[in-house]
C-alpha positions as CSV (number, residue, x, y, z in Angstrom):
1,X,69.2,108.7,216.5
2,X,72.6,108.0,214.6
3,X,70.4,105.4,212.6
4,X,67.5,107.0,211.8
5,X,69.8,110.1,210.3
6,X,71.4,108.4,208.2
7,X,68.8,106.6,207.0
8,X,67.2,110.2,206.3
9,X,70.6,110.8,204.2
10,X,70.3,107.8,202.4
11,X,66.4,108.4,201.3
12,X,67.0,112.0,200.0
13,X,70.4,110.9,198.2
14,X,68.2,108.7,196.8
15,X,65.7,111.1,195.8
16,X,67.9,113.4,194.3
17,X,69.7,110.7,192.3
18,X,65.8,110.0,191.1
19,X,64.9,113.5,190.6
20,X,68.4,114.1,188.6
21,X,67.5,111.0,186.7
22,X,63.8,111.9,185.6
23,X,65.1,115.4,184.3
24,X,67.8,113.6,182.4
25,X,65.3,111.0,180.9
26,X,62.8,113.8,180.1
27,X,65.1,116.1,179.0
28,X,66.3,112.6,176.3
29,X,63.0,112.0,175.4
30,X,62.3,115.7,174.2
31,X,64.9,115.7,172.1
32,X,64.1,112.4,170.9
33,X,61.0,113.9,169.9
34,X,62.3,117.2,169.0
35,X,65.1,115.1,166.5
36,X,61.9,112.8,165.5
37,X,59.7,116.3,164.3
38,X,63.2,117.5,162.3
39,X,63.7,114.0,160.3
40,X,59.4,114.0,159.7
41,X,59.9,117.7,158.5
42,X,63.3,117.3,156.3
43,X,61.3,113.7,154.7
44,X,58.4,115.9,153.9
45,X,60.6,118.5,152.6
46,X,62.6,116.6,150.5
47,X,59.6,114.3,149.2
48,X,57.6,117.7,148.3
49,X,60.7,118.7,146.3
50,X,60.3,115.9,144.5
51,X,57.0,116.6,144.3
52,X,57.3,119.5,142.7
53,X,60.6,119.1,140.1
54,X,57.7,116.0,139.1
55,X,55.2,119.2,138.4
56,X,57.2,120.0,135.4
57,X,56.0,117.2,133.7
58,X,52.7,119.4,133.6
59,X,54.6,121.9,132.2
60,X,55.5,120.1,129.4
61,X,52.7,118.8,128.6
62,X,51.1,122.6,127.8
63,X,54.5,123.1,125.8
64,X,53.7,120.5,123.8
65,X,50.1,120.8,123.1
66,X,51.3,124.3,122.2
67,X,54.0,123.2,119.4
68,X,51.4,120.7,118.2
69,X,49.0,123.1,117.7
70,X,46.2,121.2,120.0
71,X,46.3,124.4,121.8
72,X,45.4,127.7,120.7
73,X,48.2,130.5,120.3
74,X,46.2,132.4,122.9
75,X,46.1,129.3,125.3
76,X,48.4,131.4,127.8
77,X,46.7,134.8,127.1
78,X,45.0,135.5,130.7
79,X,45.0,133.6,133.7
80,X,47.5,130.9,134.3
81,X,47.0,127.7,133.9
82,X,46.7,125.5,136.9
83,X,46.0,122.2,137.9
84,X,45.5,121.0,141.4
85,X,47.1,117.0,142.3
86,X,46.4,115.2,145.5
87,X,49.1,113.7,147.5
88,X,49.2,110.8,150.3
89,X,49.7,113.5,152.2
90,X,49.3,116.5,151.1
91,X,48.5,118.5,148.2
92,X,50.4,120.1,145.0
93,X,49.1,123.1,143.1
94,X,50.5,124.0,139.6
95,X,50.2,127.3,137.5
96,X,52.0,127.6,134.1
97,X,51.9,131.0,131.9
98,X,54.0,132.4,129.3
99,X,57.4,133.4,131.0
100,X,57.9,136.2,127.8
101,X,54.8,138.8,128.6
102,X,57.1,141.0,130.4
103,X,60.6,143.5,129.8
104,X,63.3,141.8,129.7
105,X,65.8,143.4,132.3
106,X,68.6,141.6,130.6
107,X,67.9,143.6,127.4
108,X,69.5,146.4,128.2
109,X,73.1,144.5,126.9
110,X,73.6,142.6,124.4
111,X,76.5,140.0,123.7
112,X,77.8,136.6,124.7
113,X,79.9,134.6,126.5
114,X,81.1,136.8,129.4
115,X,81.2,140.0,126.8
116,X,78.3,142.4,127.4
117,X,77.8,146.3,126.1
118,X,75.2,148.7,126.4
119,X,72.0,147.8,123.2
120,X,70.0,150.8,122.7
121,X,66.9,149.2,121.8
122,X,67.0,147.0,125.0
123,X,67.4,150.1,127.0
124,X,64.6,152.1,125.1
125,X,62.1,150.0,125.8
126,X,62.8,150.0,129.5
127,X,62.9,153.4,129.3
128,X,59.9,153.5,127.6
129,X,58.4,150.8,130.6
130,X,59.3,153.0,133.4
131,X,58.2,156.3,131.8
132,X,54.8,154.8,131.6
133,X,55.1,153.5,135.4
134,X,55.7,157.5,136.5
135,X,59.2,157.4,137.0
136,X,60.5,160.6,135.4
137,X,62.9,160.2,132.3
138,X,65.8,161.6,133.7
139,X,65.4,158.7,137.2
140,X,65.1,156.5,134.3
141,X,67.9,156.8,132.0
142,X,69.8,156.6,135.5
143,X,69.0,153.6,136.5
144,X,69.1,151.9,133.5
145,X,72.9,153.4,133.1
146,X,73.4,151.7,136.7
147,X,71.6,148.7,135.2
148,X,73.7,148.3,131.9
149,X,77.1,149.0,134.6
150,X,75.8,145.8,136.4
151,X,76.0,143.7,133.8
152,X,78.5,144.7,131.4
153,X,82.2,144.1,131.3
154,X,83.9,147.4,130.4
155,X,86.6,148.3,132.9
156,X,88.5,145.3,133.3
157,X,88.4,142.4,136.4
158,X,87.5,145.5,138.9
159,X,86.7,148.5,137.2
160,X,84.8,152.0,137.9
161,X,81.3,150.3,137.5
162,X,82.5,149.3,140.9
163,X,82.7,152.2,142.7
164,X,79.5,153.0,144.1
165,X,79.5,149.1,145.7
166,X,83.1,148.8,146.7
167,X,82.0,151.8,149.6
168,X,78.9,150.3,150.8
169,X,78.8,148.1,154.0
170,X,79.6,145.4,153.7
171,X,81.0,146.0,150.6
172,X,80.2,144.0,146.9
173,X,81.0,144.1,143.1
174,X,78.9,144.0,140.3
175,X,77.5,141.2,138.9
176,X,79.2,141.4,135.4
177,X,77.0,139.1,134.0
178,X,72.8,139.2,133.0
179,X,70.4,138.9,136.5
180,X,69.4,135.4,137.2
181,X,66.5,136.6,138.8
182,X,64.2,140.0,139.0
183,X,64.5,140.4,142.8
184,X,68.6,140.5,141.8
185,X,67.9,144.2,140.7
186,X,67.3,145.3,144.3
187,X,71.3,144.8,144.9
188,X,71.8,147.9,142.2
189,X,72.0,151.7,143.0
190,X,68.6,152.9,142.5
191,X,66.6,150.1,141.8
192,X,64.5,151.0,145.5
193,X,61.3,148.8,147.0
194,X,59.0,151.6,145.2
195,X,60.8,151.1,142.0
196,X,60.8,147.5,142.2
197,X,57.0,148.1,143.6
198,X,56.2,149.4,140.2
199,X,58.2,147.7,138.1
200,X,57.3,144.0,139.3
201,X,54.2,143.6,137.2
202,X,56.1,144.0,133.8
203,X,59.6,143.0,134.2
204,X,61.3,140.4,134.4
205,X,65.3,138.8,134.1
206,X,65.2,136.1,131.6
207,X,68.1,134.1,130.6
208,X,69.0,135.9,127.5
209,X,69.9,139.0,126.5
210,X,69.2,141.7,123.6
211,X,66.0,143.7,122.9
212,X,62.8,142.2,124.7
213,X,60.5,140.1,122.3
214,X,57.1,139.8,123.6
215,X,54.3,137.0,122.4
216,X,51.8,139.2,121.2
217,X,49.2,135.9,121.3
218,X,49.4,135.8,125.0
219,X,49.0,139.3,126.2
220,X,46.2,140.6,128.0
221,X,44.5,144.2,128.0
222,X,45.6,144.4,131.4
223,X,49.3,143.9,129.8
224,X,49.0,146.6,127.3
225,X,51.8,148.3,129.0
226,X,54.2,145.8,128.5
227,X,53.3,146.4,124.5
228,X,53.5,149.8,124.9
229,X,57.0,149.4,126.1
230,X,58.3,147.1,123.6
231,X,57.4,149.4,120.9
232,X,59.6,152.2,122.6
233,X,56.2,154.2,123.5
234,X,55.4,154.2,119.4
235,X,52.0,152.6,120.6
236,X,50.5,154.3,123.1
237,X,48.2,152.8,126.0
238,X,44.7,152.8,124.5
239,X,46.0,152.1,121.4
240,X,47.6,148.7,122.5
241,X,44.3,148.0,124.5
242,X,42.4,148.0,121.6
243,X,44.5,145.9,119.3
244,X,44.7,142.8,122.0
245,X,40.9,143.1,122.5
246,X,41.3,142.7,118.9
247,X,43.2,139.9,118.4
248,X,41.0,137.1,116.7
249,X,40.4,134.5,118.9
250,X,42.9,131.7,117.9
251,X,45.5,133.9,117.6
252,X,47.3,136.1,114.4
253,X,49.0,133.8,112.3
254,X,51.3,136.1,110.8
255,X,53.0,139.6,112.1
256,X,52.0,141.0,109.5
257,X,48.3,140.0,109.9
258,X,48.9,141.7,113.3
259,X,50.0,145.2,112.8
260,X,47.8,145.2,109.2
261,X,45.2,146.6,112.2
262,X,44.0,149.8,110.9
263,X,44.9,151.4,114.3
264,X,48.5,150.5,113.4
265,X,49.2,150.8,109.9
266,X,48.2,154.5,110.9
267,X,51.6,154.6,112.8
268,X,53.8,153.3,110.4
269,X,56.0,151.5,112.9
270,X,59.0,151.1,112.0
271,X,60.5,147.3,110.7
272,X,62.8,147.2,113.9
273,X,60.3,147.8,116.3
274,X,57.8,145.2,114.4
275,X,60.5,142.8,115.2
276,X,60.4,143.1,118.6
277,X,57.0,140.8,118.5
278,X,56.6,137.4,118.0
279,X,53.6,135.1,117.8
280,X,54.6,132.0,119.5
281,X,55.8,131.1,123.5
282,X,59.2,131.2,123.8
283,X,59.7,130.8,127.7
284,X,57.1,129.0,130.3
285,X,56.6,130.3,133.7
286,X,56.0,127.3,136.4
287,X,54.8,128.3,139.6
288,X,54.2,125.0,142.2
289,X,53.0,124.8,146.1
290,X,53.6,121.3,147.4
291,X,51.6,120.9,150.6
292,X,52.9,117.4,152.3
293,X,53.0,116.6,155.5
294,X,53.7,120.0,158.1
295,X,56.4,120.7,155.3
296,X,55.7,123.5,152.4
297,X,57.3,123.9,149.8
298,X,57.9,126.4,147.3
299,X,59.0,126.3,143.5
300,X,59.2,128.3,140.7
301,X,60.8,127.5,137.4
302,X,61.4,128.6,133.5
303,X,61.2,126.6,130.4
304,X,62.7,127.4,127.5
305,X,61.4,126.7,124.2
306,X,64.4,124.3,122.3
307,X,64.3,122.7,118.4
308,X,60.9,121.2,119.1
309,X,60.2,121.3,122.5
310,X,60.9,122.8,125.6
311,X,63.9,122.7,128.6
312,X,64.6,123.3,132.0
313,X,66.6,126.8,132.0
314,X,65.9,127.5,135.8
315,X,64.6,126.3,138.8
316,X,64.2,128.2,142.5
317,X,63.1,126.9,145.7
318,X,61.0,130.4,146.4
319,X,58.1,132.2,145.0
320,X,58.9,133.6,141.8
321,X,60.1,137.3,142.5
């Protein structure tokens, strides 16, 4: 009896050293697999970046058939343009349009360096934006003040401007410098998901500062409030529908052959608001969706129009927002 018990001993010993060892092996080999799926995953990630900074080449082909003149002024006037690339293994979608058919956030300072102040004609025609949007006129000269205390530099290292920020929780500071991006605005006093809601459309943060000039060449009816708002409200909604629907179809070649419309000379706009046009892209909008692999990835970019041609002046790894 002694024998066969420990025999028995010895045969489930040896079962549980088994058992401990299968759980062990398949607890390796998951992770195995587990670390194999993150390596795939961070390869097709980092291939689809590359993918995608490659998608500015696109980009700059439509800048340059733009300077050249092989495209029409109006070229970007509607729906972006997009191209479609297949992959080994995956696919890439690409969508340029003219990054300057918006308000400029950033133009409610002016300046340079790290020296920014208040410009009146910058904050007018935000004004003038979110008046047409339905936010009242008194909402709106507020949050453009909190707007032009985000960015500017009066008070010094840490200054009033700070206030409102240094009690929230966690606490922050201002920026103290332009937004790099639109969705920045949601960090200042005011700027709420319904005002961002209705601002979105028409605003943007590009990188420079000043009065917003917009490419009268690539606006749409659908954009007439954008036009409406660069002129400080001077042109009112149906007024800048009908002189886009207007617009010959390569384009004015002058300014002046722009606002020699009969509906405008009626106005008598003055010269500074006239100068908040222009006629030609100064900024291209890249939007890119790089399908490879079980990876997705995300880009959006700006271009900048330079001497002749056009530069990188941004690049995200999201949506643009």
């Amino acid at each position: 009896m002694k024998w066969r018990d420990d025999a028995g001993a010895a045969l489930l010993t040896t079962l549980i050293i088994v058992a401990a060892l299968s759980a062990i092996s398949v607890a390796a080999i998951a992770d195995m697999q587990r670390s194999s799926r993150v390596s795939a995953n961070a390869s097709s990630v980092s291939q689809g970046q590359w993918y995608a900074i490659g998608a500015e080449a696109f980009a700059l082909i439509t800048a340059e058939d733009l300077v050249s003149g092989v495209l029409p002024r109006t070229a970007l006037a509607g729906p972006p343009r997009t191209a479609t690339f297949p992959l080994d293994n995956g696919i890439m979608r690409v969508a340029v349009r003219d990054g300057s058919t918006c308000i400029n956030l950033n133009g409610v300072v002016a300046g340079a360096g790290d020296i920014f102040e208040r410009e009146e004609t910058g904050a007018a025609q935000l004004a003038a934006l979110m008046e047409s949007q339905g936010i009242p006129g008194g909402r709106a000269a507020e949050l453009i003040d909190a707007l032009v205390a985000w960015i500017d530099t009066d008070g010094g290292s840490i200054g009033s401007d700070d206030a409102p920020y240094a009690q929230a929780n966690p606490p922050y500071l201002t920026g103290r410098e332009p937004l790099a991006e639109l969705s920045e605005a949601r960090a200042i006093r005011g700027f709420t998901p319904e005002i961002m809601d209705r601002l979105r459309p028409w605003a943007c943060a590009l990188p420079q500062v000043g009065k917003s000039r917009i490419n009268l060449n690539a606006l749409t009816a659908q954009q007439a409030p954008v036009l409406v708002a660069a002129s400080e409200g001077r042109i009112d909604l149906r007024q800048a529908q009908e002189m886009i629907r207007r617009r010959p179809a390569a384009g004015w070649q002058s300014i002046g052959e722009a606002f020699a419309d009969p509906a405008m000379t009626t106005l008598q706009l003055p010269e500074e608001v006239i100068s908040s046009f222009t006629l030609d892209t100064r900024f291209l909008a890249i939007d890119v969706l790089v399908t490879h692999g079980d990876a997705e990835v995300a880009m959006s970019g700006l271009l900048v129009r330079s001497g002749s041609g056009f530069v990188t002046a941004a690049r995200r790894w999201t949506e643009d927002t």
